[in-house]
Phi, psi and omega in degrees: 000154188225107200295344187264013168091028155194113154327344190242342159081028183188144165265302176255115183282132195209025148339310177270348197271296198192067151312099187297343181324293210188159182310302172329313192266009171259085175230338162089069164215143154231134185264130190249073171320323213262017177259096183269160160345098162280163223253351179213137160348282219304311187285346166282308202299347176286348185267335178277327157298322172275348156291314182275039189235308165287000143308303199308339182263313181323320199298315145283287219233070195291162189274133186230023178296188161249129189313180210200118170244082176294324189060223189290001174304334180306305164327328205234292203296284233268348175257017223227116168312278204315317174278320183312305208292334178298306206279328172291347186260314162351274173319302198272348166280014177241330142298348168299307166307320176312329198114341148266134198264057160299179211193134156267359160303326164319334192264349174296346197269301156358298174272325184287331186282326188278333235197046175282143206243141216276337164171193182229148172230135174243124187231136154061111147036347174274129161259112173252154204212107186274132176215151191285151178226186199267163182196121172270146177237138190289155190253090170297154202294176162330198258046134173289134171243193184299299236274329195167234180267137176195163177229100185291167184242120156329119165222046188268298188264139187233164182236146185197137172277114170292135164197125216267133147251150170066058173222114159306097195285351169292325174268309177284166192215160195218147186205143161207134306269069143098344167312115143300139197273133211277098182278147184255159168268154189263009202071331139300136169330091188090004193256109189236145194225122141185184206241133172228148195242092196218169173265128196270311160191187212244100173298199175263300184276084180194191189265161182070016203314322187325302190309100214259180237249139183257349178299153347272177169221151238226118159241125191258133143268100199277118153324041204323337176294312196247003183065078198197079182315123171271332162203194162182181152235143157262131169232140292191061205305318195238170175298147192282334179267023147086050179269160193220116183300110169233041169237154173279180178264164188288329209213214198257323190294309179325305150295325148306328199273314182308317201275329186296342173297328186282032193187138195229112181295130113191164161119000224276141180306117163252125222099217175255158201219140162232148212225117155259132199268129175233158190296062175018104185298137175284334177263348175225070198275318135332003200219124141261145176225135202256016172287305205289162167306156181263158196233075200269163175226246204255183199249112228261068209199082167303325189269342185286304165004277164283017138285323188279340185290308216272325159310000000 
């Protein structure tokens, strides 16, 4: 079985560059799998430019730095909007320095198309902002079907970027459907990322059938001074009034009205609430998954605390 989400097992294919099979596969093409279709002219040519733009510099100036061996950081770091656009403004301030003259604005329609974003809350003076983030989905074993033998793809777990700005992180906590959430600081002031990992919905065919579907999910901004949720949002994998899509949508608004509908400033846990501080996954320290147990310690609600000592 092939755990990494890709039948051919490679980002550049080179099937096609010079095959002994047959003349079709002597074509002199190398294929850069890990680049998909972009959806408008103008962003393939920008994507065909940043490509012969990084030969050209490998080409003069090839690279003898030393690799970074990210390990489960691929996973973790690397599935998140907010660092893929850190690690891409790299790149293009380092063809800029080479003598090509890129922009990351150029790159924006890019990330917004990859990384759409599902809504906002404005709580206390905090904006917090849920955006879809990358998930590989595993290439499951054989199985018989009508037509024959196939093989599926999980698409059961989805990913999303939590991202707090103008939050006092000693005091507020971030929670979804009732978790804490490990918010990391990005180096800005007031600024925190993190990841949640969840099942979305429960296929015929996937992994983890035990595992029930966590949507939708209530996200609380918690008061840790007074134990106390202060605003929250809630979101919606599918529409909440249990309407059923069996079309693509005609157009760009149609689609924009389908995902904004999935997602609601309102629902946050109301009374006092206590938040158990769980323990960072160590190979996945940015992500919460809310498939796994939670690995909670004391009970991070001080002042409720010291209502149950005084009771």
């Amino acid at each position: 079985m092939d755990v990494t989400g890709n039948t051919h097992r490679a980002e550049f294919s080179i099937d096609k560059l010079y095959s002994p099979d047959g003349p079709t596969g002597r074509l002199g093409l190398l294929e850069f799998r890990a680049f998909e279709m972009p959806p408008h002219w103008q962003m393939s040519l920008t994507q065909m430019l940043l490509l012969r733009s990084l030969i050209a510099r490998f080409w003069k100036t090839p690279y003898t730095g030393r690799l970074i061996p990210w390990e489960t950081g691929l996973h973790d770091r690397f599935m998140l909007p907010h660092f893929i656009a850190q690690d891409m403004r790299d790149v293009v301030d380092d063809l800029s320095n080479a003598g090509y003259a890129f922009q990351m604005d150029w790159f924006a329609p890019f990330f917004e198309f990859r990384f759409p974003r599902y809504g906002t809350l404005s709580c206390d003076g905090m904006q917090i902002e849920l955006r879809q983030a990358l998930e590989p989905w595993h290439v499951l074993g054989e199985e018989a079907s009508g037509g024959g033998m196939a093989r599926y793809v999980d698409s059961s777990v989805e990913r999303m970027q939590v991202r707090a700005t103008q939050m006092n992180g000693d005091r507020y906590v971030i929670t979804c459907n009732g978790r804490m959430l490990p918010m990391s600081p990005t180096g800005v002031r007031g600024e925190y990322v993190a990841g949640v990992r969840y099942k979305a919905w429960a296929p015929p065919s996937g992994l983890h059938p035990s595992i029930g579907v966590h949507a939708p999910l209530k996200f609380d901004v918690v008061d840790t001074w007074n134990s106390r949720a202060i605003g929250g949002c809630t979101y919606y994998v599918s529409h909440p009034g249990g309407r059923s899509y069996d079309s693509v949508p005609v157009n760009a608004n149609e689609a924009e009205a389908r995902r904004v509908a999935r997602f609601m400033a309102q629902g946050h846990t109301p009374g006092q609430m206590s938040v158990k501080r769980e323990q960072p996954s160590r190979d996945f320290p940015l992500t919460l998954d809310l498939r796994r147990q939670p690995d909670t310690g004391v009970a991070f609600a001080p002042a409720l605390q010291a209502q149950q000592q005084q009771q």
